[in-house]
C-alpha positions as CSV (number, residue, x, y, z in Angstrom):
1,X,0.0,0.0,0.0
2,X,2.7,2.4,-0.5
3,X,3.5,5.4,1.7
4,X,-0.4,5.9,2.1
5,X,-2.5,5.5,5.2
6,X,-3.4,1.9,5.3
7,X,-1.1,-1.1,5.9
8,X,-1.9,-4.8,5.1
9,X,-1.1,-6.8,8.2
10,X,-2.5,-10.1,6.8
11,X,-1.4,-12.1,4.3
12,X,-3.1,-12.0,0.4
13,X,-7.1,-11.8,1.5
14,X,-9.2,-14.9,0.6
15,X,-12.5,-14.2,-0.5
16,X,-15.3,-13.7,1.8
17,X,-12.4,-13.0,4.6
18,X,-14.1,-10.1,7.0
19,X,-11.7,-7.4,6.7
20,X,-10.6,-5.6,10.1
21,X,-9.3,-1.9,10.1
22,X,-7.7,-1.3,13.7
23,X,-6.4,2.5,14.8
24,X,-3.6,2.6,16.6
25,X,-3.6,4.2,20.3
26,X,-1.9,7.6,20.9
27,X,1.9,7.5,19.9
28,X,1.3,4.2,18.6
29,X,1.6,2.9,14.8
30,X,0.0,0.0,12.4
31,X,2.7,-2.6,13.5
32,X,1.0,-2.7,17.1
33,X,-2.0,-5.0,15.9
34,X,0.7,-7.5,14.1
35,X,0.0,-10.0,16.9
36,X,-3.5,-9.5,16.6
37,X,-3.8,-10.0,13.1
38,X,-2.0,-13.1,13.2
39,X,-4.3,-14.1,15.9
40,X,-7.2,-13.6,13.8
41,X,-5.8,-15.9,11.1
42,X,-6.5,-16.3,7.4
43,X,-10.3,-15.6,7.6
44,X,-9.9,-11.8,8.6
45,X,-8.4,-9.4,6.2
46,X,-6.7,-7.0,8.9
47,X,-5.5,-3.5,8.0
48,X,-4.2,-1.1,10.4
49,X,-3.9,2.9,10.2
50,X,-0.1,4.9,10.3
51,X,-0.9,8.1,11.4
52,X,1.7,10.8,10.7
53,X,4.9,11.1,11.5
54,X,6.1,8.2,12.8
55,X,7.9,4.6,11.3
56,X,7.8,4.5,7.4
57,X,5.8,7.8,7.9
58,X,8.2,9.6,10.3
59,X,9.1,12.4,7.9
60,X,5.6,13.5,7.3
61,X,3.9,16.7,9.1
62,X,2.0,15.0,11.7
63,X,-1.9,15.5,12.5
64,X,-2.8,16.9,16.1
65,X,-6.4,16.5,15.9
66,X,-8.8,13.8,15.4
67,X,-11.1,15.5,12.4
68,X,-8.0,16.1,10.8
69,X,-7.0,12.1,11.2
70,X,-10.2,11.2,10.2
71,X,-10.2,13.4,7.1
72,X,-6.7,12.3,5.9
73,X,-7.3,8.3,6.0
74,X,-11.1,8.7,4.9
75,X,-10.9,8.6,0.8
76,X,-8.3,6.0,0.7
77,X,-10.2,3.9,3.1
78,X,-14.1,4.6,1.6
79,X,-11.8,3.2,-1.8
80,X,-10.1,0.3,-0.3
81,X,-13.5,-1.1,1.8
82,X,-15.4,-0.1,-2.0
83,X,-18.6,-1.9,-1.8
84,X,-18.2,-3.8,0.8
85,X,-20.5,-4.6,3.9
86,X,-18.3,-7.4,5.6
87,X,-15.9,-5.0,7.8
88,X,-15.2,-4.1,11.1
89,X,-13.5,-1.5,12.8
90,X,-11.2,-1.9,15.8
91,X,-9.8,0.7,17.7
92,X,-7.9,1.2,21.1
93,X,-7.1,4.4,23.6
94,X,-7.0,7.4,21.4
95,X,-7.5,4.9,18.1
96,X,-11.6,4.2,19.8
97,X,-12.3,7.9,18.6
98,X,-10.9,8.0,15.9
99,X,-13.0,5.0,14.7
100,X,-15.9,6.1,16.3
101,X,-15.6,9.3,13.9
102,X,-14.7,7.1,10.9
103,X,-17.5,5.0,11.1
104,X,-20.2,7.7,11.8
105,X,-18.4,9.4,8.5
106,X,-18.4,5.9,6.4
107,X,-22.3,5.7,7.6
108,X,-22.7,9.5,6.2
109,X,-21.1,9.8,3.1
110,X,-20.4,6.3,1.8
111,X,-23.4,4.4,3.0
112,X,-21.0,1.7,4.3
113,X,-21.7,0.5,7.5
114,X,-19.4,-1.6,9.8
115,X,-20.7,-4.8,11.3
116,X,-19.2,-3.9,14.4
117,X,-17.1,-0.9,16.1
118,X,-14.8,-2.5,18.7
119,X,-14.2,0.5,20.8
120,X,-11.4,-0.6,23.6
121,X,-9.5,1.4,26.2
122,X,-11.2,4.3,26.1
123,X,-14.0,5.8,27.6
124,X,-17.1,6.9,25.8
125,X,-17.1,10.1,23.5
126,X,-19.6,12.2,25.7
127,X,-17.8,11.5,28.7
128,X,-15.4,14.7,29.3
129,X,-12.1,14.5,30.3
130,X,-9.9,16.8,32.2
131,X,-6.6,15.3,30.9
132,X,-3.5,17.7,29.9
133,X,-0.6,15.7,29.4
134,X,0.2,17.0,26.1
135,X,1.1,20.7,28.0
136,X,3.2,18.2,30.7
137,X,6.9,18.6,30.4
138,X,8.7,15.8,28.9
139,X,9.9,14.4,32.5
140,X,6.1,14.3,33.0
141,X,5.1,12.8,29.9
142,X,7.9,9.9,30.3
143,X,7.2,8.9,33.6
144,X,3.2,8.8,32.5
145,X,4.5,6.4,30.1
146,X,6.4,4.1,31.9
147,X,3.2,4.4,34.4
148,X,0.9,3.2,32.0
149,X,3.1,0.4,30.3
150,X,3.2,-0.3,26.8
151,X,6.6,1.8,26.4
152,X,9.8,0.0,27.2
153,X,11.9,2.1,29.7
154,X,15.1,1.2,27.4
155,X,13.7,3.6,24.6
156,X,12.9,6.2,27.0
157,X,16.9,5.9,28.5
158,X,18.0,6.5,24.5
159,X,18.2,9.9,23.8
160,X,17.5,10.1,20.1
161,X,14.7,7.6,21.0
162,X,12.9,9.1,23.6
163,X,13.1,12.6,21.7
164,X,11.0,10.8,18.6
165,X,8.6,9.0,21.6
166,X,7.5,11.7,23.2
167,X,7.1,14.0,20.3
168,X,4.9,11.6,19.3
169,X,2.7,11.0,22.0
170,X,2.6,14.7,22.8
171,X,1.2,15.5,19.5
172,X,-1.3,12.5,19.8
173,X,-2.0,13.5,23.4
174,X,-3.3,16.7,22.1
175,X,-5.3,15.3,19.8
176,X,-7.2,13.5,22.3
177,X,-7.0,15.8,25.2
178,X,-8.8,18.2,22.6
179,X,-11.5,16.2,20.8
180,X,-15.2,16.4,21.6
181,X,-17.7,14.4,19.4
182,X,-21.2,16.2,18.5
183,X,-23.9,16.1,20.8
184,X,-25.8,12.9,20.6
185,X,-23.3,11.4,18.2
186,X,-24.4,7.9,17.4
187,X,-23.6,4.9,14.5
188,X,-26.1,2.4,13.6
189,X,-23.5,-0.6,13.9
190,X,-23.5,-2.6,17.1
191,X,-20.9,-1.3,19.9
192,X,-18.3,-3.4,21.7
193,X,-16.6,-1.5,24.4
194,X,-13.7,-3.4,26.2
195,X,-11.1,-2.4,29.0
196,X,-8.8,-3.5,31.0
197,X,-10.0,-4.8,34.7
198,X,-7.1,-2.3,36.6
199,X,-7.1,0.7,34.1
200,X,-6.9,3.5,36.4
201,X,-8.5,5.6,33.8
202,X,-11.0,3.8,31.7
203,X,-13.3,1.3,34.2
204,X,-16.7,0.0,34.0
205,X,-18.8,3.0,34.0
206,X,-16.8,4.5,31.2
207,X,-17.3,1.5,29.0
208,X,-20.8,1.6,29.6
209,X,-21.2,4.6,28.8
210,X,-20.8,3.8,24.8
211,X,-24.1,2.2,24.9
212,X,-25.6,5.6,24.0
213,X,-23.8,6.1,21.1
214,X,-24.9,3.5,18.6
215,X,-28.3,2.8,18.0
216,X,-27.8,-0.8,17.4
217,X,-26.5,-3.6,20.2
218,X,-24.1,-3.0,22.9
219,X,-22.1,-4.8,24.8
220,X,-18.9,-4.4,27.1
221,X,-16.7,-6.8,28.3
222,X,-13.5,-6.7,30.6
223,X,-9.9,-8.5,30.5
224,X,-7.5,-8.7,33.4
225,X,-4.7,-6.0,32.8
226,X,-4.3,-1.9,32.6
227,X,-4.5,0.0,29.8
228,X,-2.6,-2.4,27.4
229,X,-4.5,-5.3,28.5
230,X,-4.4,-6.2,24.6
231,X,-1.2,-7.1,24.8
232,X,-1.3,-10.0,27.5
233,X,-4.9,-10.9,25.9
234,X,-4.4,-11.1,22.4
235,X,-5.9,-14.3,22.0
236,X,-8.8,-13.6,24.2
237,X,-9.2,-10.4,22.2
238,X,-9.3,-12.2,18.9
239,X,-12.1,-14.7,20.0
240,X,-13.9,-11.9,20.8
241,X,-13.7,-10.6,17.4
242,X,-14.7,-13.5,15.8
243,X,-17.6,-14.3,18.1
244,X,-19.0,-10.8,17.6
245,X,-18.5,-10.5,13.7
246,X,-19.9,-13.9,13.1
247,X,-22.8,-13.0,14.5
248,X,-23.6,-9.5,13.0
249,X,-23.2,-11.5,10.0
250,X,-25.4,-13.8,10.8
251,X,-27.6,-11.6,12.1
C-alpha cells in the first residue's frame, strides 16, 4: 500500500475473509496490531492505520487532531473497503475515537456501514475529560508512560529515542485531550466496548457509557490488565472478534 494511510497486516485476502481496520492508540503505529492480526488468522483481512509522523511515515507533518485524522485516512479507506459490507472497525485508547468518527463518517457519506465498532480502552465520547498531558513537560510525559506500560523504559533511556517518543505522544495527546464528538453522536452498527479490569482511567462506567452512542446492540466486556490489556490478551481479544463479527453477519 505504499506510503499511504493503510497497511496490510495479513497475508493475500481470501475471498469472503471479514476485513478488520484497527487505529492505533496515541503514539502508537499500524505494527502494534501484528499480533492481533496473526491471531485472527487467514479468515480476517486485517488492515491497520499509520498516522503521521512516525515509522515509514516519520518524515511526514504529523496530524494533532482527530477530524484532521479522520479526514486524511477517509478517501483511501471509503476506496479500499469499496462496496463492501463485511468489515469491522477496531480501535484502542486514542484509536476508539478515531474509529468512532470514521464509522459515523463511512455511515454519512459512503453508505458503508461496519458490522461492528470495537471501541477498547477508552472511555465513551460524551464522557469529558480533564486530561492535559500534552502541555506536561517531557519528565512528565515519560514517567506517565512508563506508568501506563506499553513503552519500554530502554527507549525512554536512548536519547535520540525518547526525543521521537515523546514527540509523538505529545502531539497524539493533544489530539485527544482536545476532541469532543457532536452532541448525541451515534452509529447504527452494534458497539463493543472493552477495558482492561485495573485501568486507572477507563473502568466499567466508562465502557458503559458507549451504549448511548450506537443505535444498534451494545455490549462491554472486561480483561485482566491496565491500559494495554491487549497485549497479554491477544488471543482472548481475537475470540472476541470473531464471536461478535460472526454473529452480526449472521444476524
Amino acid at each position: 500500500m505504499g506510503n499511504s494511510w493503510l497497511r496490510r497486516l495479513s497475508p493475500a485476502p481470501e475471498n469472503g475473509s471479514h476485513t478488520v481496520v484497527c487505529f492505533p492508540h496515541a503514539g502508537g503505529s499500524a505494527i502494534s496490531y501484528g499480533p492481533l492480526a496473526k491471531r485472527l488468522g487467514s479468515e480476517y483481512d486485517v488492515i491497520a492505520v499509520q498516522y503521521p509522523g512516525r515509522q515509514d511515515r516519520r518524515r511526514e507533518p504529523m496530524v494533532d487532531t482527530i477530524p484532521g485524522l479522520v479526514d486524511g485516512l477517509f478517501t483511501e479507506l471509503a476506496e479500499t473497503l469499496g462496496d463492501a459490507s463485511n468489515f469491522s472497525l477496531f480501535g484502542h485508547s486514542m484509536g476508539s475515537a478515531v474509529a468512532f468518527e470514521t464509522c459515523g463518517r463511512l455511515e454519512r457519506d459512503s453508505g458503508a456501514r461496519a458490522s461492528v465498532l470495537f471501541a477498547s480502552g477508552r472511555r465513551a465520547p460524551s464522557l469529558p475529560g480533564t486530561e492535559v498531558m500534552h502541555t506536561r513537560s517531557d519528565r512528565e510525559l515519560a514517567e506517565h508512560l512508563l506508568s501506563y506500560g506499553g513503552t519500554p523504559a530502554a527507549l525512554l533511556e536512548d536519547q535520540e529515542m525518547r526525543e521521537m517518543i515523546l514527540t509523538v505522544t505529545r502531539n497524539d495527546y493533544r489530539a485527544i485531550e482536545t476532541y469532543a464528538c457532536a452532541p448525541g453522536a451515534t452509529v447504527e452498527c452494534p458497539i463493543v466496548a472493552l477495558a482492561g479490569d485495573r485501568d486507572a482511567d477507563t473502568g466499567v462506567a466508562e465502557i458503559e457509557a458507549w451504549r448511548s452512542h450506537t443505535s444498534g446492540s451494545f455490549s462491554a466486556r472486561t480483561f485482566p490488565g491496565g491500559h494495554f490489556f491487549l497485549d497479554a490478551n491477544c488471543d482472548a481479544v481475537a475470540r472476541l472478534i470473531a464471536d461478535h463479527t460472526s454473529r452480526a453477519l449472521s444476524s
